[in-house]
Each structure stands twice: as C-alpha cells, then as structure tokens.
CHARMM internal coordinates of N, CA and C (Angstrom, degrees):
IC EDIT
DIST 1 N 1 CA 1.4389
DIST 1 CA 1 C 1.5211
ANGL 1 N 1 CA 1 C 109.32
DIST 1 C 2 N 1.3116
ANGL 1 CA 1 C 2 N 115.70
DIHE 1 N 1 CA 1 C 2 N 132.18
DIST 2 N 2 CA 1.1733
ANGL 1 C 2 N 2 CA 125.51
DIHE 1 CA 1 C 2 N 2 CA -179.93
DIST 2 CA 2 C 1.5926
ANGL 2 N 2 CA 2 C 130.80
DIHE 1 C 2 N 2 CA 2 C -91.20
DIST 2 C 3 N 1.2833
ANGL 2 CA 2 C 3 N 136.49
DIHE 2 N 2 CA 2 C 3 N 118.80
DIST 3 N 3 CA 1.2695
ANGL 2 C 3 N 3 CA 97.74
DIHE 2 CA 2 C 3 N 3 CA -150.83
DIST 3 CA 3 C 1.8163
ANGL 3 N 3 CA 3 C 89.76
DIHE 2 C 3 N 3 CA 3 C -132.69
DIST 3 C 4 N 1.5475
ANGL 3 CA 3 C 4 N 115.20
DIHE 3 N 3 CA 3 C 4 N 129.27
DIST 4 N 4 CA 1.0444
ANGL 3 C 4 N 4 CA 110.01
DIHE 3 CA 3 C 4 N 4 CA -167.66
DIST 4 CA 4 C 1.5718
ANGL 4 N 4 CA 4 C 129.88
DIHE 3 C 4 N 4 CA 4 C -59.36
DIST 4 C 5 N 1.1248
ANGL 4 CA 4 C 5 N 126.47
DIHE 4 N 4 CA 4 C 5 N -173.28
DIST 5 N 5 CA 1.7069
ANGL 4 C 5 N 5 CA 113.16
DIHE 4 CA 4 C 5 N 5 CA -175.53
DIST 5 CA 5 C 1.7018
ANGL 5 N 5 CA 5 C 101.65
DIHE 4 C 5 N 5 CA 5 C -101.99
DIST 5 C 6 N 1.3831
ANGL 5 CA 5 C 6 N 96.80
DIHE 5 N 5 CA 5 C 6 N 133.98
DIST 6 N 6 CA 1.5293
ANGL 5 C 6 N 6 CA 110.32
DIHE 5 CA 5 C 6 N 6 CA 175.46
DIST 6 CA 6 C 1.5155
ANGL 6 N 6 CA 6 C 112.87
DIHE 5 C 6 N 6 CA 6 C -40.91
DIST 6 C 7 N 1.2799
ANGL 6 CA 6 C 7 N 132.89
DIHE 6 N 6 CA 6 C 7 N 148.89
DIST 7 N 7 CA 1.8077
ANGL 6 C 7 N 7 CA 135.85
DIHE 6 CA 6 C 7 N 7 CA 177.09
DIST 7 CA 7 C 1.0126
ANGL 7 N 7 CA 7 C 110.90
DIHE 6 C 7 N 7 CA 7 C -54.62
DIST 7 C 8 N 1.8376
ANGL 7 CA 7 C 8 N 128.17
DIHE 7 N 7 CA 7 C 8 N -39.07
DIST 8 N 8 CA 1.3377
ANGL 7 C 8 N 8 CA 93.62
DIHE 7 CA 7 C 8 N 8 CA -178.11
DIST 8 CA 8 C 1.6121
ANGL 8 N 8 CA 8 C 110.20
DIHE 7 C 8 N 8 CA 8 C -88.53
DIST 8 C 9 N 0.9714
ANGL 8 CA 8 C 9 N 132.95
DIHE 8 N 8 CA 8 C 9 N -28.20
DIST 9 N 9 CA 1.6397
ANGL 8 C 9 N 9 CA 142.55
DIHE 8 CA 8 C 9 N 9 CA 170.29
DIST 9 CA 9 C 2.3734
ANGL 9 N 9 CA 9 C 82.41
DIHE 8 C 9 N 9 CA 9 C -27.49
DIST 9 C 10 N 0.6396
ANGL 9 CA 9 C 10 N 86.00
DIHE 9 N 9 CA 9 C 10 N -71.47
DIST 10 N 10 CA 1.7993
ANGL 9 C 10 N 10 CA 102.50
DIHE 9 CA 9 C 10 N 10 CA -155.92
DIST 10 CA 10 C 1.6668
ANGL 10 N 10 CA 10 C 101.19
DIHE 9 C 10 N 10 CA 10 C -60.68
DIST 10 C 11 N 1.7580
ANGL 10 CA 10 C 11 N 128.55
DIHE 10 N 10 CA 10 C 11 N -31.46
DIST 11 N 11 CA 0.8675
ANGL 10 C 11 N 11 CA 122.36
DIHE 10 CA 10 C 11 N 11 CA 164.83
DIST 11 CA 11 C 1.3590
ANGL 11 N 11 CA 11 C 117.00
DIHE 10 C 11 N 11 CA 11 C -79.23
DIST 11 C 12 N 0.9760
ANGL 11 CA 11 C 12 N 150.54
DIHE 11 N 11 CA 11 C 12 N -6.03
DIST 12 N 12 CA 1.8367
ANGL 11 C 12 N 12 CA 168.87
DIHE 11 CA 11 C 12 N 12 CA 163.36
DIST 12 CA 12 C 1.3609
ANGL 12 N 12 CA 12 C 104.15
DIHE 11 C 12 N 12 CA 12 C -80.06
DIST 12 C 13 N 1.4675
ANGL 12 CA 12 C 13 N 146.08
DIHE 12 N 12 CA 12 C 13 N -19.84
DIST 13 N 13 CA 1.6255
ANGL 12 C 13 N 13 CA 146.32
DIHE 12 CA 12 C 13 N 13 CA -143.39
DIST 13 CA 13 C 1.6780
ANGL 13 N 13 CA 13 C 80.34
DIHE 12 C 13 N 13 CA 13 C -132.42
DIST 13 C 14 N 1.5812
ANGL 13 CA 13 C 14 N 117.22
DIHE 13 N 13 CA 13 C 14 N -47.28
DIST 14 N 14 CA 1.4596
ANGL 13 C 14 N 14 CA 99.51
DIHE 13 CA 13 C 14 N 14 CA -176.50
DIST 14 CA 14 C 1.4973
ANGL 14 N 14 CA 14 C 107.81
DIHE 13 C 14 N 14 CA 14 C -83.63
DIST 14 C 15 N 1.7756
ANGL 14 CA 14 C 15 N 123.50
DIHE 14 N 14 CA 14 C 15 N -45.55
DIST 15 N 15 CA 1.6000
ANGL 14 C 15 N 15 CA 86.43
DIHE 14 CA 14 C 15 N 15 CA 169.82
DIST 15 CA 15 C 1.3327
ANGL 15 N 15 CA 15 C 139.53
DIHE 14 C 15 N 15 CA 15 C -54.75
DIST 15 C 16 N 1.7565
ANGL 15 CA 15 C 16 N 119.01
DIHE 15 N 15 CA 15 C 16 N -35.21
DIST 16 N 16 CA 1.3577
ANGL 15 C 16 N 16 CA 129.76
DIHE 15 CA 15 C 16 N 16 CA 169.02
DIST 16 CA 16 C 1.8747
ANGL 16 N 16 CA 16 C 108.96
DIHE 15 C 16 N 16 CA 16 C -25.48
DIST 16 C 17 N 1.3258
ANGL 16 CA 16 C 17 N 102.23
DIHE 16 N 16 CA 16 C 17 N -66.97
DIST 17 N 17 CA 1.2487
ANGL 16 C 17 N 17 CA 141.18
DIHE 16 CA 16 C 17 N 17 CA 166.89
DIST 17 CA 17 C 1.6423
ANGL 17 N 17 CA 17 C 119.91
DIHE 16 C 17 N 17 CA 17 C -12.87
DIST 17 C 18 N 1.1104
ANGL 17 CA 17 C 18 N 88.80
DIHE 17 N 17 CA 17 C 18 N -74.53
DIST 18 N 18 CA 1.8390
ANGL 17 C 18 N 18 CA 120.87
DIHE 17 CA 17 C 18 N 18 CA 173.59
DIST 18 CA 18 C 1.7047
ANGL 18 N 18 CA 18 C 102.27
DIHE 17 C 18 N 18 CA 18 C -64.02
DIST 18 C 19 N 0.9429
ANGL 18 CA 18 C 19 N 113.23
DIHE 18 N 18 CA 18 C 19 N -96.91
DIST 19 N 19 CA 1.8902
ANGL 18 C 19 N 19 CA 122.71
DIHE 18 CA 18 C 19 N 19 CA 144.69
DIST 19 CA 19 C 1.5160
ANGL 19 N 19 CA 19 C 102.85
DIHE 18 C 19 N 19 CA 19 C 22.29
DIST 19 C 20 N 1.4165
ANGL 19 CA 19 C 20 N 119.92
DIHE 19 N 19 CA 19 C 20 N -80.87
DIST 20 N 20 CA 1.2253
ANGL 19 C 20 N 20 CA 150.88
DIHE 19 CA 19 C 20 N 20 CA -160.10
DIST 20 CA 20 C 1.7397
ANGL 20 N 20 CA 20 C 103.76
DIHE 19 C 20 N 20 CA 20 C -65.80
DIST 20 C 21 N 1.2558
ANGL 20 CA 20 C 21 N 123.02
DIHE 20 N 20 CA 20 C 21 N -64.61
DIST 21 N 21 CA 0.8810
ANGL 20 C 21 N 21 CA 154.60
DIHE 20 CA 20 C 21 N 21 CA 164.91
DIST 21 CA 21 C 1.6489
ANGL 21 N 21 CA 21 C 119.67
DIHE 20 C 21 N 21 CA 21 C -27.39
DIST 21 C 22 N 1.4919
ANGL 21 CA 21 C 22 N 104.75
DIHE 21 N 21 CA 21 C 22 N -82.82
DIST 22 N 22 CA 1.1098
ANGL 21 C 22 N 22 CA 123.52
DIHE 21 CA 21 C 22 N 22 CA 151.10
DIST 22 CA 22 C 1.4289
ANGL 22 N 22 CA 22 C 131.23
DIHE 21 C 22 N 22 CA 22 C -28.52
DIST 22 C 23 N 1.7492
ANGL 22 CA 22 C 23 N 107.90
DIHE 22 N 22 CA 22 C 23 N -38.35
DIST 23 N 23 CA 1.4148
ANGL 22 C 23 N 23 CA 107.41
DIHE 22 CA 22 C 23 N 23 CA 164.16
DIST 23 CA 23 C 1.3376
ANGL 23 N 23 CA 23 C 143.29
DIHE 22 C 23 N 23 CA 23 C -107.86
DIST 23 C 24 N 1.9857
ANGL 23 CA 23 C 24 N 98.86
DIHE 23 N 23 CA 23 C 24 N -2.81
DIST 24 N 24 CA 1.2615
ANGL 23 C 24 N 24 CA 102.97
DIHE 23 CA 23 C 24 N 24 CA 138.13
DIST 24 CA 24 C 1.1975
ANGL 24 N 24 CA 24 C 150.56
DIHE 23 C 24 N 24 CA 24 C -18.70
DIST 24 C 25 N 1.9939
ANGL 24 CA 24 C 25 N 92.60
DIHE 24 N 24 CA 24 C 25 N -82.10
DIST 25 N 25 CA 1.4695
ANGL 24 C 25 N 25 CA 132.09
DIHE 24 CA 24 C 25 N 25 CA 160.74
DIST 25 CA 25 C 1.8922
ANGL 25 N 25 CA 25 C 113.41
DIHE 24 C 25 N 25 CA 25 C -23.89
DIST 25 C 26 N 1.7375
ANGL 25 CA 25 C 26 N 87.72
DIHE 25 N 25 CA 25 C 26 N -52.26
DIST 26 N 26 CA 2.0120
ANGL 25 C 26 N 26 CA 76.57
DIHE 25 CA 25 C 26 N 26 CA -156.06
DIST 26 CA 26 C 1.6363
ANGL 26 N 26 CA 26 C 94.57
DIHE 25 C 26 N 26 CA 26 C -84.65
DIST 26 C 27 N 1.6232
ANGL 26 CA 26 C 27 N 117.53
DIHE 26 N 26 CA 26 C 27 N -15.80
DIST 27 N 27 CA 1.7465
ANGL 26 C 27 N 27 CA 112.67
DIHE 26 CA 26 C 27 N 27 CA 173.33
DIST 27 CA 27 C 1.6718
ANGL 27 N 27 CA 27 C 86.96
DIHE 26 C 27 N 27 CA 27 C -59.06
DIST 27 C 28 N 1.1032
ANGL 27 CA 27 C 28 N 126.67
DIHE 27 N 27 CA 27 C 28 N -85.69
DIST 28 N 28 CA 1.2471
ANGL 27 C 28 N 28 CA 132.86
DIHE 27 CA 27 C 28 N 28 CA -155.80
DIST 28 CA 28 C 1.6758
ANGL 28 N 28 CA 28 C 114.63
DIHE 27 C 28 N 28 CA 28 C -6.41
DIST 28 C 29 N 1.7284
ANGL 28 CA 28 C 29 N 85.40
DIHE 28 N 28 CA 28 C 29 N -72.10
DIST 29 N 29 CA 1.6281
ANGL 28 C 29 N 29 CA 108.39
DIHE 28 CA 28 C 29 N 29 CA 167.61
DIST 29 CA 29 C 1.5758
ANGL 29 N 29 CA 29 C 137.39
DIHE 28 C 29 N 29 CA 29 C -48.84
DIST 29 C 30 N 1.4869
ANGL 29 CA 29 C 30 N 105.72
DIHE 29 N 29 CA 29 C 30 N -31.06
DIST 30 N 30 CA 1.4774
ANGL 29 C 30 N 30 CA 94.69
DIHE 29 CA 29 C 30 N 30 CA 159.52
DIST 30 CA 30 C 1.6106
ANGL 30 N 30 CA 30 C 114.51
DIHE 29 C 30 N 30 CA 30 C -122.15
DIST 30 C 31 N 1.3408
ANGL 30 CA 30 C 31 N 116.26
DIHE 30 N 30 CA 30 C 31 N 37.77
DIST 31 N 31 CA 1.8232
ANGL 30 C 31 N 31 CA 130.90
DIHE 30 CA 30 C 31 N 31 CA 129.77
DIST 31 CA 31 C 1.3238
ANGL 31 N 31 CA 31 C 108.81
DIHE 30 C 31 N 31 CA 31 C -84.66
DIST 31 C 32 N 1.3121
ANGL 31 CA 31 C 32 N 130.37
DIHE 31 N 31 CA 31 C 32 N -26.64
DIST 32 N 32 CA 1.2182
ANGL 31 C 32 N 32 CA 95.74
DIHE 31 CA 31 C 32 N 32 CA 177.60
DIST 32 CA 32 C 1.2859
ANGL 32 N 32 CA 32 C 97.49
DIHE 31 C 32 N 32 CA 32 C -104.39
DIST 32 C 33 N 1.3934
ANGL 32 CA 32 C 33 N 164.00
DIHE 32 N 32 CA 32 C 33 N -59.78
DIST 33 N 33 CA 1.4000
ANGL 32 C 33 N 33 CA 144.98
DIHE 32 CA 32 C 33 N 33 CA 155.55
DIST 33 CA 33 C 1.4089
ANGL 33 N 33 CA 33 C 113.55
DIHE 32 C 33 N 33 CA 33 C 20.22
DIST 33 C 34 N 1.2931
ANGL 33 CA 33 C 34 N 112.05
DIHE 33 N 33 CA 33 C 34 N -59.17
DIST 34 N 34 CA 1.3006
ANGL 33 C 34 N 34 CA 124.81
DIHE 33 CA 33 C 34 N 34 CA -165.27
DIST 34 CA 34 C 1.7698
ANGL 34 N 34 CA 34 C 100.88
DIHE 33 C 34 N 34 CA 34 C -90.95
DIST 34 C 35 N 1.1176
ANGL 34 CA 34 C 35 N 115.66
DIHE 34 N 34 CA 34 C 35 N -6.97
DIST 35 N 35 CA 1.9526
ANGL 34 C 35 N 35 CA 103.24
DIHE 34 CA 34 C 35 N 35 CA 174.93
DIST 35 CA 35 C 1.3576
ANGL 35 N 35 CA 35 C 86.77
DIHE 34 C 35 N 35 CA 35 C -109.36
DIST 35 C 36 N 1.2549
ANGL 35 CA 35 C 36 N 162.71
DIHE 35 N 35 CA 35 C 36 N -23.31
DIST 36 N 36 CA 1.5884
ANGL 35 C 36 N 36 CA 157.70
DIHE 35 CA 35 C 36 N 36 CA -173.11
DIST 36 CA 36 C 1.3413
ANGL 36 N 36 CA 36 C 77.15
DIHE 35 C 36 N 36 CA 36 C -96.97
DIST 36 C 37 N 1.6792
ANGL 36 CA 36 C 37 N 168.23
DIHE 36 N 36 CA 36 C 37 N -38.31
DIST 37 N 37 CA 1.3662
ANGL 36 C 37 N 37 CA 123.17
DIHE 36 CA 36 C 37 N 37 CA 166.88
DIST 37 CA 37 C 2.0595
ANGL 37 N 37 CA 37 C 91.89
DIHE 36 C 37 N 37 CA 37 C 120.72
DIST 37 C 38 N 0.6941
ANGL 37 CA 37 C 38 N 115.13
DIHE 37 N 37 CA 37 C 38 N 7.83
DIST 38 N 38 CA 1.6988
ANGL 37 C 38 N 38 CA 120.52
DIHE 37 CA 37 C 38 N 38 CA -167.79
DIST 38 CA 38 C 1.2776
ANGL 38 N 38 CA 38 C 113.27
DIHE 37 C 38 N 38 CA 38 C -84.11
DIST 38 C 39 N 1.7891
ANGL 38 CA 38 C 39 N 105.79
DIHE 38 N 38 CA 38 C 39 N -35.35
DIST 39 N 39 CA 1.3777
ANGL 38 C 39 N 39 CA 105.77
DIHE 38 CA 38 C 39 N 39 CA 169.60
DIST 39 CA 39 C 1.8769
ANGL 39 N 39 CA 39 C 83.88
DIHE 38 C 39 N 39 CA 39 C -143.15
DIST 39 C 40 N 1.8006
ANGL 39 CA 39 C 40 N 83.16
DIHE 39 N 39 CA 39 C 40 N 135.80
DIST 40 N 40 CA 1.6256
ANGL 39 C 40 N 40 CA 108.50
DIHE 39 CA 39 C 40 N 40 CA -179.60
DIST 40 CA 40 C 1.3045
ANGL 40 N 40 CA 40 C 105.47
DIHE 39 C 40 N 40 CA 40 C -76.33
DIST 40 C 41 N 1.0214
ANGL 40 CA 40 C 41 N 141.65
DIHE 40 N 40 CA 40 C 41 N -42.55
DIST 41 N 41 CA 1.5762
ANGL 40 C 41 N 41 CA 123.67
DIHE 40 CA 40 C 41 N 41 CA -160.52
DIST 41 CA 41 C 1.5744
ANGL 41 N 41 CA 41 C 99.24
DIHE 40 C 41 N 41 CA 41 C -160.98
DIST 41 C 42 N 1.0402
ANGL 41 CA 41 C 42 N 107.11
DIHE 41 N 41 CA 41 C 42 N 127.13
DIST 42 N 42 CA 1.3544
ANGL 41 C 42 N 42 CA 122.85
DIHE 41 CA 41 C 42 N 42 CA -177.16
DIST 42 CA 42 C 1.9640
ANGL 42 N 42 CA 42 C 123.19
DIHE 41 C 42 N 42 CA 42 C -128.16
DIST 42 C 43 N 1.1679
ANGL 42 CA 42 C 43 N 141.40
DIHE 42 N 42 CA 42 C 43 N 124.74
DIST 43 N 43 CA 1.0096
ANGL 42 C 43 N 43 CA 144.53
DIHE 42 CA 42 C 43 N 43 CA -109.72
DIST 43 CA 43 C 1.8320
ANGL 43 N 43 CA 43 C 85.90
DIHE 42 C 43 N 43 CA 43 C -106.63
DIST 43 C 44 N 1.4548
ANGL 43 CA 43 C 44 N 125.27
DIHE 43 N 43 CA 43 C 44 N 149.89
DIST 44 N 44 CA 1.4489
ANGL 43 C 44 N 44 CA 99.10
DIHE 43 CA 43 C 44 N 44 CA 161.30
DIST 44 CA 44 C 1.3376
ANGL 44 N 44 CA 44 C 137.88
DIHE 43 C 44 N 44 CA 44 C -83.94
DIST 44 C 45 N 1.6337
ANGL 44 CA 44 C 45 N 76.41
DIHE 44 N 44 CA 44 C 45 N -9.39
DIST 45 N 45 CA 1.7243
ANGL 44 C 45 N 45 CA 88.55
DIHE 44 CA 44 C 45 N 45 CA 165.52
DIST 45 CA 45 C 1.5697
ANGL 45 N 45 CA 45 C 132.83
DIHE 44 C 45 N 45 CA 45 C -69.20
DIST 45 C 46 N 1.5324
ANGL 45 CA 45 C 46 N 98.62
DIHE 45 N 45 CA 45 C 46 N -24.67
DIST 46 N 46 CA 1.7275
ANGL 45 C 46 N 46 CA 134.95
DIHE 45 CA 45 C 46 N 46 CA -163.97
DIST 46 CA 46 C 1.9815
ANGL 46 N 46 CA 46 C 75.97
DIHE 45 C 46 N 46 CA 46 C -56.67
DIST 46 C 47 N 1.3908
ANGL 46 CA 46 C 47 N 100.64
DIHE 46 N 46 CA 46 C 47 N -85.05
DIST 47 N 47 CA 1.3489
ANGL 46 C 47 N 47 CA 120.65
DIHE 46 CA 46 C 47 N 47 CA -173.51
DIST 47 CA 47 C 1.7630
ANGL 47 N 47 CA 47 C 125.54
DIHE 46 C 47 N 47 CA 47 C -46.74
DIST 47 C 48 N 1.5267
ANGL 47 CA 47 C 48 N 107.07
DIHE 47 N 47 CA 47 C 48 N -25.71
DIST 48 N 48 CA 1.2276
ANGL 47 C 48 N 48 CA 93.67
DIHE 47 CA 47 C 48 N 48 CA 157.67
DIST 48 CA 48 C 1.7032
ANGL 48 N 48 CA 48 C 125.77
DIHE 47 C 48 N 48 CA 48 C -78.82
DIST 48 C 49 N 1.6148
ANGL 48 CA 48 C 49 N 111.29
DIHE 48 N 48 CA 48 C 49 N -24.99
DIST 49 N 49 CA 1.1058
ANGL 48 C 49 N 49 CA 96.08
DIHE 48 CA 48 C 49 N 49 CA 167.55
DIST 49 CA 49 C 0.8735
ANGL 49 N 49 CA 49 C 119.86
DIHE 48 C 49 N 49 CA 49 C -92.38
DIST 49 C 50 N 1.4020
ANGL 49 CA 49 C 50 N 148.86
DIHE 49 N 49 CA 49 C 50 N 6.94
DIST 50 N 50 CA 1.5664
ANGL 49 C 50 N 50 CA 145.35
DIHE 49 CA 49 C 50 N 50 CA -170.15
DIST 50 CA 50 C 1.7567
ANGL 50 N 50 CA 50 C 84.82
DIHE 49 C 50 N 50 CA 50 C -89.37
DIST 50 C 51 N 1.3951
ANGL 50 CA 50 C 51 N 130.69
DIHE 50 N 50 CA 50 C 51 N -47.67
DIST 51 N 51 CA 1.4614
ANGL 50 C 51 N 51 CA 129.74
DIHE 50 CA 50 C 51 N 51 CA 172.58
DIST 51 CA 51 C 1.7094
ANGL 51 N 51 CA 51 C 106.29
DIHE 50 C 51 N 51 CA 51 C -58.54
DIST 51 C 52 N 1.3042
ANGL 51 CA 51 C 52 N 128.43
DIHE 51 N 51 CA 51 C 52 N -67.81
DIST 52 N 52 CA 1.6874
ANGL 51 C 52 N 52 CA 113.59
DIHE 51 CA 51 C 52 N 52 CA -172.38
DIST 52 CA 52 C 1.6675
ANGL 52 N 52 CA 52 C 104.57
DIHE 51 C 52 N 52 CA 52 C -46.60
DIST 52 C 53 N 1.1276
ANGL 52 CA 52 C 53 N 118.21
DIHE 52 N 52 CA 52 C 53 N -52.75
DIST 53 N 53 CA 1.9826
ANGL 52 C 53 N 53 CA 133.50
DIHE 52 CA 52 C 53 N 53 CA -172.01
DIST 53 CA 53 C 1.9042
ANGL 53 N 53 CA 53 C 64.48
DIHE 52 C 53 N 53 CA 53 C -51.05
DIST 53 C 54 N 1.1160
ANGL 53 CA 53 C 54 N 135.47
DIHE 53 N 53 CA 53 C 54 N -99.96
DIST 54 N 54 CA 1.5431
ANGL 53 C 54 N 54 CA 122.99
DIHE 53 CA 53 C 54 N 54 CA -131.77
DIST 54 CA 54 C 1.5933
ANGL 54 N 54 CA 54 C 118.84
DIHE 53 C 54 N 54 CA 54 C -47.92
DIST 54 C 55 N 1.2237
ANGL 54 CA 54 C 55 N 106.41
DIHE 54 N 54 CA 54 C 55 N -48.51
DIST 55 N 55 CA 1.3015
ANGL 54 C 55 N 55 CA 105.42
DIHE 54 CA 54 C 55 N 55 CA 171.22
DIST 55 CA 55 C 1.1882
ANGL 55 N 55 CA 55 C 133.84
DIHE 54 C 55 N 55 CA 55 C -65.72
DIST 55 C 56 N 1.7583
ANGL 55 CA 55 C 56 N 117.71
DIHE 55 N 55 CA 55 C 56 N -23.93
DIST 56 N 56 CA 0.8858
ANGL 55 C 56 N 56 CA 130.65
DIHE 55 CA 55 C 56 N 56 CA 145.06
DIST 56 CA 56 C 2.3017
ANGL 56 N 56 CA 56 C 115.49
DIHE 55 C 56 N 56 CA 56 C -31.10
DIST 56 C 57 N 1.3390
ANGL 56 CA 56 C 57 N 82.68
DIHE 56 N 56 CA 56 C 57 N -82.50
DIST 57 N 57 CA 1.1083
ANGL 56 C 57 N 57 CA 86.35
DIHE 56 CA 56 C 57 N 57 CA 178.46
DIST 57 CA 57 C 1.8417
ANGL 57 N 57 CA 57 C 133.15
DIHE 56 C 57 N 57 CA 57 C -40.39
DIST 57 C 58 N 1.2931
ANGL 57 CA 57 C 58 N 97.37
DIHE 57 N 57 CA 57 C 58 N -50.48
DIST 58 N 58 CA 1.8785
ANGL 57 C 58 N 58 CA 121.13
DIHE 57 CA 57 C 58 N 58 CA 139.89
DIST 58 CA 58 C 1.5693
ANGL 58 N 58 CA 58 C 98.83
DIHE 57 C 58 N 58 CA 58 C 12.46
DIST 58 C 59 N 1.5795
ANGL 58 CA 58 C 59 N 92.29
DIHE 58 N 58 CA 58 C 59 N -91.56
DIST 59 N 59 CA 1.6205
ANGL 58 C 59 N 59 CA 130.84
DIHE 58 CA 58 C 59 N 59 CA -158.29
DIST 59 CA 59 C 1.5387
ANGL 59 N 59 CA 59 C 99.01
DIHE 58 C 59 N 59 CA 59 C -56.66
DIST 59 C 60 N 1.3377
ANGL 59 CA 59 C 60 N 115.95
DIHE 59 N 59 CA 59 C 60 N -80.59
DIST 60 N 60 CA 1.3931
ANGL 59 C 60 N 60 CA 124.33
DIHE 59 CA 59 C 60 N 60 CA 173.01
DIST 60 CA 60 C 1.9767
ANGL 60 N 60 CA 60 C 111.15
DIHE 59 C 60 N 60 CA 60 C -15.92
DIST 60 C 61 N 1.4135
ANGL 60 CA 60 C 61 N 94.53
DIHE 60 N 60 CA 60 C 61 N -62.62
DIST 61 N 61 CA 1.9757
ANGL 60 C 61 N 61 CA 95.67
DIHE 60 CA 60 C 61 N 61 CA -167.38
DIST 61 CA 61 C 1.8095
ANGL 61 N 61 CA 61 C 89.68
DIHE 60 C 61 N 61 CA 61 C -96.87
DIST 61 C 62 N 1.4338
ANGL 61 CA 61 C 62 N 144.37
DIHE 61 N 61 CA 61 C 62 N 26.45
DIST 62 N 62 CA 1.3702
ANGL 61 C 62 N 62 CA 120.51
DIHE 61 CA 61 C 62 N 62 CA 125.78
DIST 62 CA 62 C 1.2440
ANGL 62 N 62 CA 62 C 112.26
DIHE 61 C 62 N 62 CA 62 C -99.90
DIST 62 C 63 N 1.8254
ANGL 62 CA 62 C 63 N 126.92
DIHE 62 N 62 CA 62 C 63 N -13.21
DIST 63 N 63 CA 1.5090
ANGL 62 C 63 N 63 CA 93.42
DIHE 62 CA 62 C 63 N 63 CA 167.05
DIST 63 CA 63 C 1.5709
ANGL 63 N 63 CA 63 C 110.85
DIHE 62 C 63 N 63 CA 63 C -80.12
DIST 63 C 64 N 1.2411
ANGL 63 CA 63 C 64 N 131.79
DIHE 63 N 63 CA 63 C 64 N -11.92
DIST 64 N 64 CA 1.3776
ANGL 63 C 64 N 64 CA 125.77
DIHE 63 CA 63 C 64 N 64 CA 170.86
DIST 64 CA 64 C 1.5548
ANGL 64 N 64 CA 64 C 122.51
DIHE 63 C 64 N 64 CA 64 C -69.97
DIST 64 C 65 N 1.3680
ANGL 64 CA 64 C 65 N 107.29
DIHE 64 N 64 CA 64 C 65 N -46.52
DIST 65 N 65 CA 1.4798
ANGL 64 C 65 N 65 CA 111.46
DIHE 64 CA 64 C 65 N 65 CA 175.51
DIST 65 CA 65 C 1.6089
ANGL 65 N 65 CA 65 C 101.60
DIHE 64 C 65 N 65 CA 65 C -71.27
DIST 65 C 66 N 1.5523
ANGL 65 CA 65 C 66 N 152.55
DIHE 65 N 65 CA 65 C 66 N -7.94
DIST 66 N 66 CA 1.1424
ANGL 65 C 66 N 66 CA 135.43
DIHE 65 CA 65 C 66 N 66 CA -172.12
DIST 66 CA 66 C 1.4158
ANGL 66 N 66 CA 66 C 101.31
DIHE 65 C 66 N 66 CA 66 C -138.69
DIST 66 C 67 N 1.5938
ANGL 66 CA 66 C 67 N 116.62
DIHE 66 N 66 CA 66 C 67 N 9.44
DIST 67 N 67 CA 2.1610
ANGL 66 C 67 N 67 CA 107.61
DIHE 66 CA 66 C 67 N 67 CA 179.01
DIST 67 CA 67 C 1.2551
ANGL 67 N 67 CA 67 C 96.26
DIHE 66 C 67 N 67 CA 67 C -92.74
END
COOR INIT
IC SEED 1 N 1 CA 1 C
IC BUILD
C-alpha cells in the first residue's frame, strides 16, 4: 500500500523544486550567453549571485504560490 506524502512533505519538495529549478534555468542562460559571445566576460562572482538571487527568488514565489 502506497501511501501518499503528507502536505507539508510535498509543499517543501515543490518549493525546493521551483528554487532549484529556477536556478538552473538562469545558470544555463548566462553559460550560454557567454559561449554564443553576447556577454564577454562575466565575473564568478556575477554568476554565483545571479544563481543564490534565483533560488532565492525560487523560495519566495513557492511559498507564495503554495502558503
């Protein structure tokens, strides 16, 4: 018997989720920016925070989209 996961278990897995996601997405986007040549030089710091700000952001709109 299978027994589904309690709400908050499932509301914590989808912000994680979203969070996660979200900061994939915007690494993705300025690695590739930066291999197509669009932006020359980019800081490593630039990119770690453009990733914490995303996940950041993540958290914020799944606890809003799910409180």
């Amino acid at each position: 018997m299978s027994q589904s996961p309690n709400p908050q278990a499932r509301k914590l897995l989808y912000i994680v989720g979203v969070a996660l996601g979200l900061a994939l997405l915007l690494t993705a986007l300025i690695y590739f920016l930066l291999g197509i040549g669009v932006i020359k030089s980019v800081s490593t710091y630039v990119v770690w925070a453009i990733i914490l700000f995303s996940i950041g952001a993540g958290l914020l709109s799944g606890v809003g989209t799910r409180g």
